[in-house]
DRENGU-186334 format. One record per residue (C-alpha): residue number from 0; residue in three letters; x, y, z. Coordinates in Angstrom, 2 decimals. Layout:
<pts>
{NUM; 'Ala'; {X; Y; Z}}
...
</pts>
This chain:
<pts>
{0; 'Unk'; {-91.09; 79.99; 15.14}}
{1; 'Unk'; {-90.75; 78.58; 11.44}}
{2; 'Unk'; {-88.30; 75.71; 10.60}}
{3; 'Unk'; {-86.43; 78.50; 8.46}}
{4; 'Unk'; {-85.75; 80.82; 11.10}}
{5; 'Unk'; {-84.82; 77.19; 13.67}}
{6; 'Unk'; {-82.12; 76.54; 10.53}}
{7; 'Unk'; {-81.13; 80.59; 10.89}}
{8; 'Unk'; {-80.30; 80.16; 15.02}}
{9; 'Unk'; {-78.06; 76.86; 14.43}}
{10; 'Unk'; {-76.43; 78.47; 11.85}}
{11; 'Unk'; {-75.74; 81.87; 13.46}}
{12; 'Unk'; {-75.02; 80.51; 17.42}}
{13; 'Unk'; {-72.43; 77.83; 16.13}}
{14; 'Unk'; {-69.36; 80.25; 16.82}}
{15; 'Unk'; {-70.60; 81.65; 19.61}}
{16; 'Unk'; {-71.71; 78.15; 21.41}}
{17; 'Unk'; {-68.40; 76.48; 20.44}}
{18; 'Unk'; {-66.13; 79.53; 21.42}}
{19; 'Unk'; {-67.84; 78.94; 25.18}}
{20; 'Unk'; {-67.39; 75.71; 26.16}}
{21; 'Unk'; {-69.48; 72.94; 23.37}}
{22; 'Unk'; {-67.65; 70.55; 21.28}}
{23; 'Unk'; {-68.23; 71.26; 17.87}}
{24; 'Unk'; {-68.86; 67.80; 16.91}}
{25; 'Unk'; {-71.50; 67.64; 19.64}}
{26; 'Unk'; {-72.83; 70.97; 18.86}}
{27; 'Unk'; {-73.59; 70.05; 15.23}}
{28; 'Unk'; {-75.16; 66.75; 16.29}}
{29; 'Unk'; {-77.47; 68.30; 19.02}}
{30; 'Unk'; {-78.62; 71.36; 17.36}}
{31; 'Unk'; {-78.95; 69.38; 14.05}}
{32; 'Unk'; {-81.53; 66.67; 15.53}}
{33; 'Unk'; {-83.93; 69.27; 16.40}}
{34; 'Unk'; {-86.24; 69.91; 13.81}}
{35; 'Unk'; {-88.80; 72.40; 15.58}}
{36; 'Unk'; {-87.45; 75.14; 17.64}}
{37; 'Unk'; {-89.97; 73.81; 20.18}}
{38; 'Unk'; {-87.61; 70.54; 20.19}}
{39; 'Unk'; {-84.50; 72.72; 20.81}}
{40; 'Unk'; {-83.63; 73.28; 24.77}}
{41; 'Unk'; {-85.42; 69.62; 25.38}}
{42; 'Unk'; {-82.68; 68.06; 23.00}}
{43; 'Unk'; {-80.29; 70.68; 24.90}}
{44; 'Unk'; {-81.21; 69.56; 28.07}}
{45; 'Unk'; {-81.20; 65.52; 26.90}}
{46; 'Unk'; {-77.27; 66.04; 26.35}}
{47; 'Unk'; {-76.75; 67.37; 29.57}}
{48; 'Unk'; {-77.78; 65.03; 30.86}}
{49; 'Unk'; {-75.79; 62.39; 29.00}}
{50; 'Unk'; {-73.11; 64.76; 30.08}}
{51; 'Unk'; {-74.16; 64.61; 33.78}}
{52; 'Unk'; {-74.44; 61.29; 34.10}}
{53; 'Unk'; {-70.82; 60.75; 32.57}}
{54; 'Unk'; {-69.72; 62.72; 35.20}}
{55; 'Unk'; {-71.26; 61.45; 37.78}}
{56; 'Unk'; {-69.75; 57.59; 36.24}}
{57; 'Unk'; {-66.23; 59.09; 36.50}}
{58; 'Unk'; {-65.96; 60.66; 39.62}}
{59; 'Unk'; {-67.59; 57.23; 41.36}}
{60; 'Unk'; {-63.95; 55.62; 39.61}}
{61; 'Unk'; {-61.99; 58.25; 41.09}}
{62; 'Unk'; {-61.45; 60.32; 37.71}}
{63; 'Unk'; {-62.21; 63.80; 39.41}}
{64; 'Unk'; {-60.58; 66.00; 37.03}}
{65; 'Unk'; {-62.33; 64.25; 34.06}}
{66; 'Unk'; {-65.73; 63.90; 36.19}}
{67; 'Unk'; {-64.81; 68.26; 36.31}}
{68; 'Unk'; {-64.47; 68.53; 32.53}}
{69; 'Unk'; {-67.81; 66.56; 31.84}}
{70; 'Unk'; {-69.62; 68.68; 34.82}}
{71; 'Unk'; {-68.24; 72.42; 32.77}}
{72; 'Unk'; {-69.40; 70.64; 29.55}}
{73; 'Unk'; {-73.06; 70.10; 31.32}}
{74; 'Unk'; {-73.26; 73.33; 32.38}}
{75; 'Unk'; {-72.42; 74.61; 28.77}}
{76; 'Unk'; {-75.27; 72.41; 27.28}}
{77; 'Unk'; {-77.65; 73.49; 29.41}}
{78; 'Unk'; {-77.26; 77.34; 29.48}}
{79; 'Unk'; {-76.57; 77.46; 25.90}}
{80; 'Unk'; {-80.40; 75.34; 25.37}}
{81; 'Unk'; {-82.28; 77.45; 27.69}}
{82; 'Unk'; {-80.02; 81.04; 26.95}}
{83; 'Unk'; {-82.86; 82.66; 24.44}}
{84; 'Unk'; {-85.11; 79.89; 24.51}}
{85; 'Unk'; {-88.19; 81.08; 26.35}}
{86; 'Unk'; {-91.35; 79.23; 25.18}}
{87; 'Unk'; {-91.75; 77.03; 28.44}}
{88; 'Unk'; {-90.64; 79.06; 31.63}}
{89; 'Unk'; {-91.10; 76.67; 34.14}}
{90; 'Unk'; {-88.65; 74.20; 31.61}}
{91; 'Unk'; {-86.32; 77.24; 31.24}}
{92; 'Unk'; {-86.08; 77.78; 34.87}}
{93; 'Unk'; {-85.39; 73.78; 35.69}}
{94; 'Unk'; {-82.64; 73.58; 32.95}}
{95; 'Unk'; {-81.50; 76.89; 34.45}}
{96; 'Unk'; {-81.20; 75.62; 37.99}}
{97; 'Unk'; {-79.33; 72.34; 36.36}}
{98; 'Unk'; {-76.46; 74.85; 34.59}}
{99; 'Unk'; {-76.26; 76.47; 37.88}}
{100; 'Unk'; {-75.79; 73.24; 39.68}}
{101; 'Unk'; {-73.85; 72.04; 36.93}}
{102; 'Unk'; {-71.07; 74.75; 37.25}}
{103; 'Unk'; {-71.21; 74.27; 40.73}}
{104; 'Unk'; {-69.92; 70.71; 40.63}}
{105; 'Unk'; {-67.42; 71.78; 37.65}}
{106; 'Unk'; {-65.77; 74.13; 40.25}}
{107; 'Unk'; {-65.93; 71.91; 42.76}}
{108; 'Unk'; {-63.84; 69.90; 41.30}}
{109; 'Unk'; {-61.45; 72.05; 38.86}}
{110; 'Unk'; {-61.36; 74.89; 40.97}}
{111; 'Unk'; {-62.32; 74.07; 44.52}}
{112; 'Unk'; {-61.00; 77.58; 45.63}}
{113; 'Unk'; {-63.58; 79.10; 43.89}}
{114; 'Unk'; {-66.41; 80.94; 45.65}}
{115; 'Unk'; {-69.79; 81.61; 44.68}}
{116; 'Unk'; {-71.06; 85.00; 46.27}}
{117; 'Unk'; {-74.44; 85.82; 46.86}}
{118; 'Unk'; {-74.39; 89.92; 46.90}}
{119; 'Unk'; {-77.28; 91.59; 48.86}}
{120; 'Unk'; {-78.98; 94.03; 46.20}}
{121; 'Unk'; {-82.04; 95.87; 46.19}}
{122; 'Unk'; {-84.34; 93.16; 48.09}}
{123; 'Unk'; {-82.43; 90.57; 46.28}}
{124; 'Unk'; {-79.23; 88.79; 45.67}}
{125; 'Unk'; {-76.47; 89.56; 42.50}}
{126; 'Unk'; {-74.66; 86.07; 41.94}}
{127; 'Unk'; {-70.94; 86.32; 40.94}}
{128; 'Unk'; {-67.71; 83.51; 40.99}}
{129; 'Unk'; {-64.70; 84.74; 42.44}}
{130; 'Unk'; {-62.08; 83.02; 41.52}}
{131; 'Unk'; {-57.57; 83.32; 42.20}}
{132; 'Unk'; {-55.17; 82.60; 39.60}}
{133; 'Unk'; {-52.87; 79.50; 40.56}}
{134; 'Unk'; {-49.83; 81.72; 40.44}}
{135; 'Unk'; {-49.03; 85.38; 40.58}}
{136; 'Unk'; {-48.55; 87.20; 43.77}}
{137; 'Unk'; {-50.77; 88.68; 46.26}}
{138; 'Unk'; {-52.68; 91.48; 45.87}}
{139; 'Unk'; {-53.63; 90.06; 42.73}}
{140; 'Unk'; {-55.39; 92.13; 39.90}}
{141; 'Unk'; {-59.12; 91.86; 39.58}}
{142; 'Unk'; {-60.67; 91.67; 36.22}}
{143; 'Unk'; {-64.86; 91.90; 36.72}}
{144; 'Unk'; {-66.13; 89.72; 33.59}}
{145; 'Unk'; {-69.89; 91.03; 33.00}}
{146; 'Unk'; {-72.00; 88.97; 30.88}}
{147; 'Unk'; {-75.00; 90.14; 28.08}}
{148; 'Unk'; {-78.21; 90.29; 27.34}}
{149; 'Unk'; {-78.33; 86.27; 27.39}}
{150; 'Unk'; {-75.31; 85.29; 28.83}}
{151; 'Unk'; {-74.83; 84.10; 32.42}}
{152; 'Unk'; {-72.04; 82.94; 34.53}}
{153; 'Unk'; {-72.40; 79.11; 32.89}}
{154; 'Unk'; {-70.82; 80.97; 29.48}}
{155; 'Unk'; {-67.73; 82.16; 31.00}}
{156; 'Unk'; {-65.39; 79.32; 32.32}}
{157; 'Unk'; {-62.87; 79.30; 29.96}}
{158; 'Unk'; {-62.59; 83.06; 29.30}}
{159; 'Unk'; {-61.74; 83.36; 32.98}}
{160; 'Unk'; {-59.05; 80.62; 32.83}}
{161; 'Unk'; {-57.45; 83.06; 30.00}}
{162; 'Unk'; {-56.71; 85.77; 32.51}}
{163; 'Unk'; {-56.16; 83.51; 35.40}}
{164; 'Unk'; {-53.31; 82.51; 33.44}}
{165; 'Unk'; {-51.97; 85.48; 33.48}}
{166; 'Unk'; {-51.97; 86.26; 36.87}}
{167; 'Unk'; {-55.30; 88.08; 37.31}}
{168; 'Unk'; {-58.04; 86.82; 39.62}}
{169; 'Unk'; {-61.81; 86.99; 38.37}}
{170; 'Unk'; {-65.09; 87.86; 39.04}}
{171; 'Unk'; {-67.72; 87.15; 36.55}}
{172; 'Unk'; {-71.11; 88.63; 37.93}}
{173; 'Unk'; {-74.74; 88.39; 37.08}}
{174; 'Unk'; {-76.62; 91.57; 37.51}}
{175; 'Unk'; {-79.98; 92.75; 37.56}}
{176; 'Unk'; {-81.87; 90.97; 34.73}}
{177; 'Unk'; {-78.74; 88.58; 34.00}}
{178; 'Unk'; {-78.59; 84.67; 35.42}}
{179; 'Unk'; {-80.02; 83.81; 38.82}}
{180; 'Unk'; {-80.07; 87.62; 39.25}}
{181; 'Unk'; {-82.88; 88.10; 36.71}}
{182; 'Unk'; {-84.97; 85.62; 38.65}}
{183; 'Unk'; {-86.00; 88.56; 40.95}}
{184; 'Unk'; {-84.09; 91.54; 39.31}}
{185; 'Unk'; {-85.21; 93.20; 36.22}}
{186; 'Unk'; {-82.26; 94.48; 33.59}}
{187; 'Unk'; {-81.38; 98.33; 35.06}}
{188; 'Unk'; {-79.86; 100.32; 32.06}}
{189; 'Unk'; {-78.02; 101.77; 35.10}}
{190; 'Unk'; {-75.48; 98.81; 35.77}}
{191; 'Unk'; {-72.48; 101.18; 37.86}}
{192; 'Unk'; {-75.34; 100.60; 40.54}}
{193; 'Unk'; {-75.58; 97.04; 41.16}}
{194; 'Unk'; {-71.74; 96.98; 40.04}}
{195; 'Unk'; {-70.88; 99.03; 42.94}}
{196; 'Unk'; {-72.32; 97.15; 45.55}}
{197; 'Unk'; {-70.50; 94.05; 44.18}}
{198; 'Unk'; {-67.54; 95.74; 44.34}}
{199; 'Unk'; {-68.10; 96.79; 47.87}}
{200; 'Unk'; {-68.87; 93.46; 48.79}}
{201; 'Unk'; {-65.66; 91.76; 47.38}}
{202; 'Unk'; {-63.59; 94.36; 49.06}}
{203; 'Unk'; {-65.29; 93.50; 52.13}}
{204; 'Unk'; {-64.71; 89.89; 51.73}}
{205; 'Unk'; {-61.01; 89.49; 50.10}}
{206; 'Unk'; {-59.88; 93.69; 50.76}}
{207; 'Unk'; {-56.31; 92.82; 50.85}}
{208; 'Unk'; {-55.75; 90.06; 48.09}}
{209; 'Unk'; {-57.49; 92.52; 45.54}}
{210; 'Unk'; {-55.09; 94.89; 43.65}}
{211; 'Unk'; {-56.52; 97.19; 41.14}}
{212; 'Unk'; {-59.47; 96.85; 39.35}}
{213; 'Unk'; {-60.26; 96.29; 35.71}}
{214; 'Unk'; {-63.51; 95.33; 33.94}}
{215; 'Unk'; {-64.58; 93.14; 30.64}}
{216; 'Unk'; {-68.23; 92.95; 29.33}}
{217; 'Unk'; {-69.24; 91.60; 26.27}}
{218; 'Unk'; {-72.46; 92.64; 23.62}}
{219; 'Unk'; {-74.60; 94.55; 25.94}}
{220; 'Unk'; {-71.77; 93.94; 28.87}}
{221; 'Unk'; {-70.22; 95.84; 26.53}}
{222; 'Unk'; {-72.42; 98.91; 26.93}}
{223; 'Unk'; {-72.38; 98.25; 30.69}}
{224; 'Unk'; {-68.55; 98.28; 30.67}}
{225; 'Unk'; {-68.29; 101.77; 29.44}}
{226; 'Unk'; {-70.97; 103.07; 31.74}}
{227; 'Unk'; {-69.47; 101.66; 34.89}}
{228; 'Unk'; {-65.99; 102.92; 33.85}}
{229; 'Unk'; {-67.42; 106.34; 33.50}}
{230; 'Unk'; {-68.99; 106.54; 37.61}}
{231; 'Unk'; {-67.04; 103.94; 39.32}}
{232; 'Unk'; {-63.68; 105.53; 39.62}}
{233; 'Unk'; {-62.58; 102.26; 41.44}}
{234; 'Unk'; {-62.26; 100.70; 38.19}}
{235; 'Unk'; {-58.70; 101.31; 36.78}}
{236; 'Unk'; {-59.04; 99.73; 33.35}}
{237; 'Unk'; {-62.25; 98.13; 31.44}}
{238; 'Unk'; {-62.87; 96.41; 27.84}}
{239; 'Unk'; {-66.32; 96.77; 26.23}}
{240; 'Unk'; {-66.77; 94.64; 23.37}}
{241; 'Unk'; {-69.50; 94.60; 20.84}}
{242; 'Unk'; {-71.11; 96.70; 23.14}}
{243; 'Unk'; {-74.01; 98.86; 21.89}}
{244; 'Unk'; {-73.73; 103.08; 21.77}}
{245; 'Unk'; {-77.71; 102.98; 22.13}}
{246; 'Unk'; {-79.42; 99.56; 22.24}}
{247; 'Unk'; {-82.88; 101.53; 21.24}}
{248; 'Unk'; {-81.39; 102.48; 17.98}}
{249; 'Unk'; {-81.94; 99.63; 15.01}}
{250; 'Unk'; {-84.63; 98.39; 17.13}}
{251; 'Unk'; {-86.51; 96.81; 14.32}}
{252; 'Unk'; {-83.20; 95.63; 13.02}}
{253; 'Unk'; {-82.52; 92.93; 15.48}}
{254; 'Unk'; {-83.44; 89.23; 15.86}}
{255; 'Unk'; {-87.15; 88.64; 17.19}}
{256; 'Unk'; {-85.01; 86.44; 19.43}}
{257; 'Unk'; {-83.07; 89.34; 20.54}}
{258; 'Unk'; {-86.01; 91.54; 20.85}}
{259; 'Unk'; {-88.12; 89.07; 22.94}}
{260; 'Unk'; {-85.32; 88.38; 25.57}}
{261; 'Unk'; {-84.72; 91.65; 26.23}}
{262; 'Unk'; {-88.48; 92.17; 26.35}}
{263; 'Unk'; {-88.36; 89.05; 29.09}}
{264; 'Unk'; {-85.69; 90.32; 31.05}}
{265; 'Unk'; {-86.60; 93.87; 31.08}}
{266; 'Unk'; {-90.20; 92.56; 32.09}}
{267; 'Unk'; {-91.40; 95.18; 29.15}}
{268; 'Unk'; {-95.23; 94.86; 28.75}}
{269; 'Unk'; {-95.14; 94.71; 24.87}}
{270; 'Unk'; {-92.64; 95.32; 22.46}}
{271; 'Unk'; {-93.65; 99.15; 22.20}}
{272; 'Unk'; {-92.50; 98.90; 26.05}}
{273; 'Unk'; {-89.60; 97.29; 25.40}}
{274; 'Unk'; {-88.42; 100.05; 22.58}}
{275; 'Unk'; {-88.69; 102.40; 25.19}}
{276; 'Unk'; {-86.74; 101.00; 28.00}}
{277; 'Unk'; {-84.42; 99.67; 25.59}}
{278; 'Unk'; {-83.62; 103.01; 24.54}}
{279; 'Unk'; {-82.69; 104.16; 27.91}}
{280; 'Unk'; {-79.76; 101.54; 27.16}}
{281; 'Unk'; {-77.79; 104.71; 25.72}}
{282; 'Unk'; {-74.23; 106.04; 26.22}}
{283; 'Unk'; {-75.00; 109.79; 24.94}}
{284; 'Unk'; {-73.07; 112.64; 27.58}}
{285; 'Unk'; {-72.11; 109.14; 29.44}}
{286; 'Unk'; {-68.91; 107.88; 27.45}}
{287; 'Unk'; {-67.42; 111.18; 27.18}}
{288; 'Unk'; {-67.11; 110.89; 31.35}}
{289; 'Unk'; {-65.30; 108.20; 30.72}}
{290; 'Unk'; {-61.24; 108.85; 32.28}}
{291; 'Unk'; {-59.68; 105.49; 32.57}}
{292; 'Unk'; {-58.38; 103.47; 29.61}}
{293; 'Unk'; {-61.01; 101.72; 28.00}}
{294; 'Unk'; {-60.60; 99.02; 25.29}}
{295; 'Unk'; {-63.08; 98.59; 22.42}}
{296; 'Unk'; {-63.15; 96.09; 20.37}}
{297; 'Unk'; {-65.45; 94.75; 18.00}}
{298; 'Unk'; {-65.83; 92.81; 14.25}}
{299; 'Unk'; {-66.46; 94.58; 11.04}}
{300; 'Unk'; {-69.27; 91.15; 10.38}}
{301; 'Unk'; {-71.48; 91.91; 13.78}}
{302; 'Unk'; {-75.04; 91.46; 12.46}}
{303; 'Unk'; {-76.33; 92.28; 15.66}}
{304; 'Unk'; {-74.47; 95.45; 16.90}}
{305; 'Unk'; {-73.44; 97.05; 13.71}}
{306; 'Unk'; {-69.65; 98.42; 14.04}}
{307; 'Unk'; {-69.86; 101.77; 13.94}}
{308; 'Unk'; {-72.54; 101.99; 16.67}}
{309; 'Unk'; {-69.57; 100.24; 19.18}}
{310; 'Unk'; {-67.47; 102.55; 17.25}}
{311; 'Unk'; {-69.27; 105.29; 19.03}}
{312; 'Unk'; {-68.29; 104.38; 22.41}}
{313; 'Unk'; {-64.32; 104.60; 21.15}}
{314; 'Unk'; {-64.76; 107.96; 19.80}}
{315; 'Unk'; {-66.88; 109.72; 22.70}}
{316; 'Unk'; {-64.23; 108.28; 25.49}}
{317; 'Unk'; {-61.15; 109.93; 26.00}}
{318; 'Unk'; {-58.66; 107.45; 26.41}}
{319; 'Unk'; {-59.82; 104.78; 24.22}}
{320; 'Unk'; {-58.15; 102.01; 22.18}}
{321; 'Unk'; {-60.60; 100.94; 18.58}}
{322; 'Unk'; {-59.50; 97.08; 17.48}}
{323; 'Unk'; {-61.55; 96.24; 14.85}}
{324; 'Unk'; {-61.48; 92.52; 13.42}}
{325; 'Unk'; {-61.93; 91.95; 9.77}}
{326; 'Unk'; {-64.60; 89.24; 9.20}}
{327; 'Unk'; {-65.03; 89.22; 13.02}}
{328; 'Unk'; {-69.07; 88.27; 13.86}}
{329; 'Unk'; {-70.64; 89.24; 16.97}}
{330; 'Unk'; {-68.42; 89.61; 20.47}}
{331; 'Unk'; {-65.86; 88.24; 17.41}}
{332; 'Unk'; {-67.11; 84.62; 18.71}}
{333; 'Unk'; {-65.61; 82.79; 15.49}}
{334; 'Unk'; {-61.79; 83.94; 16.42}}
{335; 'Unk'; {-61.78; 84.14; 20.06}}
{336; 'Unk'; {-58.78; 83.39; 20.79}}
{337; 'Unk'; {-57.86; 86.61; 18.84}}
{338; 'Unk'; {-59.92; 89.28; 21.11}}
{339; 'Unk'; {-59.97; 87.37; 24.72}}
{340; 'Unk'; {-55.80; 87.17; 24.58}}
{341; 'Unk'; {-56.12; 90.65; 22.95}}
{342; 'Unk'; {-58.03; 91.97; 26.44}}
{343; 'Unk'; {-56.51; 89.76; 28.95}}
{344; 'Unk'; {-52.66; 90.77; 27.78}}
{345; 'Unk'; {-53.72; 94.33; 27.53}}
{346; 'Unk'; {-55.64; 94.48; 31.11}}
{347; 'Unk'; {-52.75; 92.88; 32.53}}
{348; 'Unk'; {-50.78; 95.53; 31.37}}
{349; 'Unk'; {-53.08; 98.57; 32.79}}
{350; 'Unk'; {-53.61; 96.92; 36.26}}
{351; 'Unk'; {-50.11; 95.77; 36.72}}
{352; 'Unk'; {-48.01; 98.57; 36.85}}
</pts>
C-alpha cells in the first residue's frame, strides 16, 4: 500500500474513529506517526498499550471508574488498528484478542452488570453484550445493535450508553464473519439466521425483563437490519443506516480496503469470488416484505455507499422513514450525535407504546 493511499485512510477514518471512542488529539498523533501502512496497527497497538498500562496504574490506587475509562479507550485503540488492517494475521488476531480483553475489563468495571454471551451457532459461537439501562422499568425494551463489515463489539460502547439512557437495554452482536464470530464463521448474506438464534437465546436467558424488540445496524448492518426486519417478525422496530440496497453493485467503486475485508471475511478465493458472493448481499423482492417501521437514514457525502443505493431500501419498504443528512459522510460518523439521538429517541418511541 503506497504512502498516498496510508495519507487517504487517516484522512477518511478520522470521523469515524473519533465518533467511537478515540480522542481526537490522540487519534491525530497516532495515526500521524505512522509513515507506512505496514507501521499502522503496530503504532495502534503501542497506544494501547500505553492505555492498558494506565489502567492497570489506576485501578492498583483505587481509581476504578478512571482505570474503566482508560480500559474502553484500549479497547478502542486496538480494534480501530487491527479493524481493516490485515497484512499480518497472526498480529491481527493478538491485537484482536487484546480489544476483546480490553472491553472486557472496561465492563467490568463501568458496567459490571453486563454479560457477555456466547450463542451456540452453526458449530460455533455468535458473541454479543447484553447490557440493562440503570433506570427504566422492567420489561425493558431491547434494541439489537449489529455491527458492519469491519466493525465489532469494541466500536460500540458509547452508542449503547445513548439508548441505555433512555431506558432501553442492549444487545450489540457479532455475527457470522463479524468479531470473534468471524474467527470460525464466514459473513452469511443471510443474517435473520444467525439473528434468530440470538434472539432465541436471550429470550431464553432474560424472557421476562425483555419487552419488545427493535434493531440498529450500521453500513452493511445496515443491509442486515432491513433483511432481518423483513423474516423475523419478533422484531417490532429496526434502523438501517448507510446500509447498502446491493453490496455487489459499484463493486469496482469501493476502497481496495473495503474490497479486501470483505474478501477476508467472506473467505472469497479471489476478488472475482468475492464480486459474486458480495452480490448475494442484495435486498431485491426482500425489502418490500418488510411490515414493521423501519428507519433509514443516511448522508448525502457517503463515498462508500452512495445515497440513493440506501435510498432504495426506504422506497421498497412499506413503512419507512428517509432522513437524509446534508454533508453527512459514511454511517454520518462526522455528526453523530445527530443520527444516534435521531434512532435512539425514535426506537424508543416504536417499542414503548
Amino acid at each position: 500500500m503506497s504512502d498516498a493511499q496510508l495519507e487517504a485512510v487517516i484522512l477518511n477514518w478520522e470521523p469515524r474513529v473519533v465518533a467511537n471512542g478515540v480522542d481526537v488529539n490522540d487519534y491525530r498523533r497516532v495515526a500521524g506517526s505512522a509513515e507506512t501502512w505496514e507501521q499502522w496497527l503496530p503504532a495502534w497497538e503501542r497506544h494501547g498499550d500505553q492505555l492498558a498500562g494506565e489502567a492497570g496504574a489506576a485501578e492498583m490506587a483505587g481509581r476504578l471508574e478512571t482505570a474503566g475509562e482508560f480500559w474502553r479507550r484500549a479497547a478502542s485503540a486496538y480494534h480501530f488498528g487491527k479493524f481493516v488492517w490485515i497484512l499480518d494475521l497472526d498480529m491481527h488476531a493478538r491485537v484482536a484478542q487484546k480489544a476483546v480483553d480490553a472491553l472486557a475489563n472496561a465492563l467490568r468495571l463501568l458496567d459490571p452488570s453486563a454479560q457477555r454471551l456466547e450463542i451456540p451457532f452453526d458449530g460455533a459461537k455468535l458473541v454479543a453484550i447484553y447490557r440493562r439501562p440503570a433506570r427504566g422499568g422492567s420489561p425493558a425494551p431491547l434494541v439489537v445493535i449489529i455491527p458492519g463489515l469491519d466493525s465489532t463489539k469494541e466500536e460500540f460502547f458509547e452508542t449503547e450508553e445513548v439508548f441505555h439512557r433512555r431506558g432501553l437495554a442492549t444487545l450489540t452482536l457479532e455475527g457470522p464473519g463479524q468479531g470473534e464470530a468471524g474467527v470460525s464463521l464466514p459473513l452469511r448474506h443471510d443474517y435473520e439466521v444467525p439473528f434468530s438464534a440470538a434472539l432465541d437465546f436471550i429470550q431464553d436467558l432474560d424472557g421476562p425483563a425483555i419487552g419488545a424488540i427493535g434493531l440498529i445496524g450500521v453500513s452493511l448492518g445496515g443491509y442486515y437490519a432491513a433483511r432481518v426486519a423483513a423474516f423475523e417478525r419478533r422484531v417490532k422496530a429496526a434502523v438501517a443506516v448507510s446500509g447498502p440496497y446491493n453490496f455487489g453493485d459499484f463493486w469496482d467503486q469501493r476502497p481496495d480496503m473495503t474490497r479486501a475485508t470483505f474478501r477476508h471475511h467472506a473467505r472469497a478465493a479471489d476478488d472475482r469470488d468475492a464480486r459474486l458472493r458480495a452480490g448475494r448481499f442484495n435486498l431485491a423482492t426482500v425489502a418490500e416484505r418488510i411490515e414493521q417501521p423501519l428507519l433509514v437514514i443516511t448522508g448525502d457525502c457517503d463515498r462508500l455507499i452512495p445515497w440513493q443505493d440506501t435510498k432504495r431500501i426506504a422506497d421498497e419498504a412499506k413503512h419507512a422513514t428517509w432522513k437524509l443528512y446534508e454533508r453527512g459522510n459514511h454511517v454520518v460518523n462526522n455528526m453523530p450525535y445527530r443520527y444516534k439521538t435521531l434512532a435512539a429517541d425514535w426506537l424508543r418511541e416504536q417499542l414503548v407504546r
